[in-house]
C-alpha positions in Angstrom: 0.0 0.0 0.0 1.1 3.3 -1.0 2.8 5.3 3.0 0.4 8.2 1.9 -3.1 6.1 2.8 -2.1 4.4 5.7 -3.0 7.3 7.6 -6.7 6.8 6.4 -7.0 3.1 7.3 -10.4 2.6 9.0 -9.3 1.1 12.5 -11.4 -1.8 14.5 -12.3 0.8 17.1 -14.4 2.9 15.2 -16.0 0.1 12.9 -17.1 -1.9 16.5 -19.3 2.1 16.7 -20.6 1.5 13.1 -22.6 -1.9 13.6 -25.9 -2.0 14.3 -28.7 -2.7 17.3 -27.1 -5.0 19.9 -28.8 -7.6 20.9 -29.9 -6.1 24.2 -31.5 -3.3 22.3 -33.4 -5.2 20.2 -34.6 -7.6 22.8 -35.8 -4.0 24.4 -37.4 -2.6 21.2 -39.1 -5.6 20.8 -40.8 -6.1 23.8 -42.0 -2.6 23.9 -43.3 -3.1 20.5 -45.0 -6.2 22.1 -46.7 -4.4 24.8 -48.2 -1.8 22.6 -49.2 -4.8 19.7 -50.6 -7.0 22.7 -52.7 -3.8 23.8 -53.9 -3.2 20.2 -55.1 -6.5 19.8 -57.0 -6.3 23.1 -58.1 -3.0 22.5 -59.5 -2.7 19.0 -62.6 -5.4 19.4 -63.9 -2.9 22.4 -63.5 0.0 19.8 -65.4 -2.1 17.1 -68.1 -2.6 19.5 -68.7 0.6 20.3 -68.6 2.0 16.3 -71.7 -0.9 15.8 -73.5 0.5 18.6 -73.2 4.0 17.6 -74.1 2.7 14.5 -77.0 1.1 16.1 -78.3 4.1 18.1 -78.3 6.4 14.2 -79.9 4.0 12.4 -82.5 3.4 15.1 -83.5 7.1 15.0 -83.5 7.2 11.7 -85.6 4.5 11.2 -88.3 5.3 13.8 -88.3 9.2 13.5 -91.7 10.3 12.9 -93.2 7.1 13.2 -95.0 7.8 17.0 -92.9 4.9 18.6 -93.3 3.5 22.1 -90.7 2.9 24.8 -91.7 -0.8 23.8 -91.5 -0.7 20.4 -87.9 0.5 20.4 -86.8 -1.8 23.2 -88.3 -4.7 20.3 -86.3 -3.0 17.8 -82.9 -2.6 19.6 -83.3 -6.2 20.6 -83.5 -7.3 16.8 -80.8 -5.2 15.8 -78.2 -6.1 18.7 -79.0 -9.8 17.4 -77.9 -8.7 14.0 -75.2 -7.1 15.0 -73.9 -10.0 17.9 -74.2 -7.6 20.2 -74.6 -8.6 24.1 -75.8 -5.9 27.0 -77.1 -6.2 30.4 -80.8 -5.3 30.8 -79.8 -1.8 32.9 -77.2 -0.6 29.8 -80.1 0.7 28.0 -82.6 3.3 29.2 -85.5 5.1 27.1 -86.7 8.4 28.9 -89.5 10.6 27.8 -88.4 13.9 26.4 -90.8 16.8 25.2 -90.4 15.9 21.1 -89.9 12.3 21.4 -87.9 9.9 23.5 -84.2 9.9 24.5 -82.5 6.8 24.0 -79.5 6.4 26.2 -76.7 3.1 26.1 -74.1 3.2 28.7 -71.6 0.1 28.5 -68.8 -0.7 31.0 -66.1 -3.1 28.7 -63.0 -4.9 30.4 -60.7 -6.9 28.7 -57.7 -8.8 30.2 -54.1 -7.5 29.4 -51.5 -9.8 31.3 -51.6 -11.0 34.9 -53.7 -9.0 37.1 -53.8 -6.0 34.3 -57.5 -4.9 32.9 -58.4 -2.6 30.2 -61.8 -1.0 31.2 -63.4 1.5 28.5 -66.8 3.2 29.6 -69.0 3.7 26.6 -71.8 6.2 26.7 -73.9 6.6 23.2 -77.5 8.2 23.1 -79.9 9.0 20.9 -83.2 11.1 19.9 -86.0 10.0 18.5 -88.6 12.3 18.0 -92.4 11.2 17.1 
């Protein structure tokens, strides 16, 4: 080799700065991207629910808007359309109180989900509706 470029030799020192991720690092960055795809994936199904009832709740008043219901008569129809939809609820989530145009239609939904170990998601869900006669 020409004396000139052995002065610019690339030593082992700086080359051992050059590589990549270490192992520990990686082991780290992939257990945090873990957590947050094991929390995703426990997460979105609540989320879904809650978009089909919402979904639920607008097409119920439009539907029965205008059409005189009774409390009754939309507690039939929720019931059909939670079947549809595969949705579950307690008796006391839903409540239908009379309001001066119509009737106010009201779902409030508690959801837990299991993370790891003694770790819960809860989400509290609280959708309503109008439905004037």
């Amino acid at each position: 080799m020409e004396p000139n470029r052995t002065r610019h030799r690339i030593v082992g020192v700086s080359r051992r700065r050059q590589a990549g991720i270490t192992a520990i690092g990686f082991l780290a960055l992939a257990t945090v991207f873990g957590i947050v795809g094991l929390a995703g994936i426990k997460i979105v199904p609540l989320y879904l629910q809650q978009m089909r009832l919402g979904q639920v709740l607008d097409d119920l008043e439009r539907n029965l808007e205008g059409n005189a219901p009774t409390p009754q008569g939309i507690r039939n129809e929720l019931s059909k359309r939670f079947d549809i939809e595969g949705i579950s609820l307690p008796s006391d989530a839903v409540k239908i109180t009379q309001v001066r145009d119509g009737y106010q239609v009201q779902i409030h939904q508690e959801s837990r989900t299991l993370f790891f170990g003694n770790l819960w998601f809860m989400m509290v869900f609280d959708e309503q509706a109008e439905i004037r006669r």
